[in-house]
C-alpha positions as CSV (number, residue, x, y, z in Angstrom):
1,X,116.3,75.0,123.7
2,X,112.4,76.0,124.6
3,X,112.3,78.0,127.8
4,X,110.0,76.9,129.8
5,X,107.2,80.0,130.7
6,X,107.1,80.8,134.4
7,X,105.1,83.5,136.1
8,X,106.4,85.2,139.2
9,X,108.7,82.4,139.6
10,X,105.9,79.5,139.6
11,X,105.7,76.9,137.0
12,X,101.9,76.5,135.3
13,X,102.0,73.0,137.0
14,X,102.3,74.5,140.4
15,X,100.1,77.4,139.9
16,X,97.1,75.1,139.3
17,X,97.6,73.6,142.6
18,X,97.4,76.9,144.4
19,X,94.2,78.2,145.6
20,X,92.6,81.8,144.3
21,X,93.4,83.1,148.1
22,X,97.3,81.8,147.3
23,X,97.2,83.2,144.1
24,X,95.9,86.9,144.6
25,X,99.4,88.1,145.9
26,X,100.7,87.2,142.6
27,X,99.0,89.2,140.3
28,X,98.5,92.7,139.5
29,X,96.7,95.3,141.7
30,X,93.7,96.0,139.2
31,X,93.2,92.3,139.6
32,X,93.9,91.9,143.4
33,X,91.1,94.3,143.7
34,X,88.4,92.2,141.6
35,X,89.2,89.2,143.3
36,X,89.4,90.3,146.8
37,X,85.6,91.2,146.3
38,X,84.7,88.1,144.5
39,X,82.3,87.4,147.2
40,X,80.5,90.4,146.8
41,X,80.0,92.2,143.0
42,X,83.0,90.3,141.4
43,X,81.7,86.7,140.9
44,X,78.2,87.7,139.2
45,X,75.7,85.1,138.6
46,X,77.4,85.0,134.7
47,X,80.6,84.1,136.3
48,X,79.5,81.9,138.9
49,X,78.2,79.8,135.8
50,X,81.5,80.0,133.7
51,X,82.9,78.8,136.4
52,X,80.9,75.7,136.7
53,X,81.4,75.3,133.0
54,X,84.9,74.9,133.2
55,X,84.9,72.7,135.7
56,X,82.5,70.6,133.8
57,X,84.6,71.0,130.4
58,X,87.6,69.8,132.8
59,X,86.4,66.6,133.8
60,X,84.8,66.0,130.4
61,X,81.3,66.1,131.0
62,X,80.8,68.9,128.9
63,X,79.8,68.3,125.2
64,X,80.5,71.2,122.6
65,X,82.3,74.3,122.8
66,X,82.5,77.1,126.1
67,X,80.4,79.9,125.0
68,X,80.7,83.3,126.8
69,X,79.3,86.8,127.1
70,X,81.8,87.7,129.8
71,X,84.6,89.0,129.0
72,X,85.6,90.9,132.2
73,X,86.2,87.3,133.7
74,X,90.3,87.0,134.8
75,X,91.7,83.9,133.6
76,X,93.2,81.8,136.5
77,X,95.4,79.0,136.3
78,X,92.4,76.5,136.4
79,X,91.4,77.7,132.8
80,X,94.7,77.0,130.9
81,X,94.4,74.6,128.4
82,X,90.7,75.4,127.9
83,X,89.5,76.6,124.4
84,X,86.5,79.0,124.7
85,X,84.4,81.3,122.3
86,X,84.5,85.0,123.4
87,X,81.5,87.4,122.4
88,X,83.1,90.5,121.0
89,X,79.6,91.7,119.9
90,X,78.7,90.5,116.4
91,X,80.1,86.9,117.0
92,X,82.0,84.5,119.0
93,X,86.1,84.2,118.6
94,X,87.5,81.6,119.7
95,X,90.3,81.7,122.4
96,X,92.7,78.9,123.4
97,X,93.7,79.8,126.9
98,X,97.2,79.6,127.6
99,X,99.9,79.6,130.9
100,X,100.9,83.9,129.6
101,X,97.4,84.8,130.0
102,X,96.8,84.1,133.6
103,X,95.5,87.7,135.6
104,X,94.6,89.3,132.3
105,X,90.9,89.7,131.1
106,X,88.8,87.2,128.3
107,X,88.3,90.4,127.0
108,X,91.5,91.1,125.9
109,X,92.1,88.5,123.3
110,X,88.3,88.3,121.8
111,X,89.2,92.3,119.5
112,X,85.5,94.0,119.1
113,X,86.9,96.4,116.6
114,X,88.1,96.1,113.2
115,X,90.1,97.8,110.5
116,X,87.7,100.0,108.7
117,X,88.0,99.0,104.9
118,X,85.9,101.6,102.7
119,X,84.8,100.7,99.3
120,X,84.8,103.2,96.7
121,X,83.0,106.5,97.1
122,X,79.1,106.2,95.3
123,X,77.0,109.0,93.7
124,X,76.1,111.7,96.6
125,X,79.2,111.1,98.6
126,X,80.0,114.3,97.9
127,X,77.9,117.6,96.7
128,X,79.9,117.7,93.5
129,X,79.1,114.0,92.5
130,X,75.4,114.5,93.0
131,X,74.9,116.6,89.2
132,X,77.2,113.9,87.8
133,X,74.9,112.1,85.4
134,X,74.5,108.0,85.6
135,X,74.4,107.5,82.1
């Protein structure tokens, strides 16, 4: 038997019919903060456009896929379902927003690092292998 994912005792169902004022004393302080001062310097002019994005990509007037630079934007319950491309600095990842991400950051699931995978060591890597001769 699936359990079905709840957060703070709401279903995903109900969360999406609660509005962001309903929905701040739910989540974490960090993000209380942001959103309380969403009028001011939280929603950006970036974020004011994401936002009309995904309402267009809701109703389906939006052709192609979500692309986004901002990846301090807190994912609300409106996004879930959504697929959108992350930047995480070289290129776009692509994120499918689900219920368990609501009050954590795009950020967090677009990685900008990588594993650092080092080829074998050349002539002048070191001072010894500099007098090593080519043939």
């Amino acid at each position: 038997m699936v359990r079905e994912f709840k957060f703070k005792g709401h279903s995903p169902e109900q969360l999406q019919t609660l509005s962001v004022e309903a929905l701040i004393p739910l989540l974490n302080a960090r993000q209380r903060r942001s959103l309380d001062e969403r009028v001011g310097t939280y929603m950006n002019d970036e974020k004011r456009k994401l936002r009309e994005e995904i309402k267009l990509a809701r109703e389906g007037k939006l052709k192609g896929d979500l692309k986004t630079h901002v990846r301090d934007m807190i994912i609300l319950p409106d996004m879930i379902g959504l697929s959108l491309k992350v930047h995480n600095g070289k290129e776009f990842s692509a994120v499918n927003i689900r219920p368990e991400m609501i009050g954590h950051y795009l950020g967090e699931y677009a990685i900008t690092n990588r594993r650092v995978q080092h080829g074998a060591p050349g002539v002048g890597s070191s001072r010894s292998s500099l007098y090593v001769p080519l043939k």
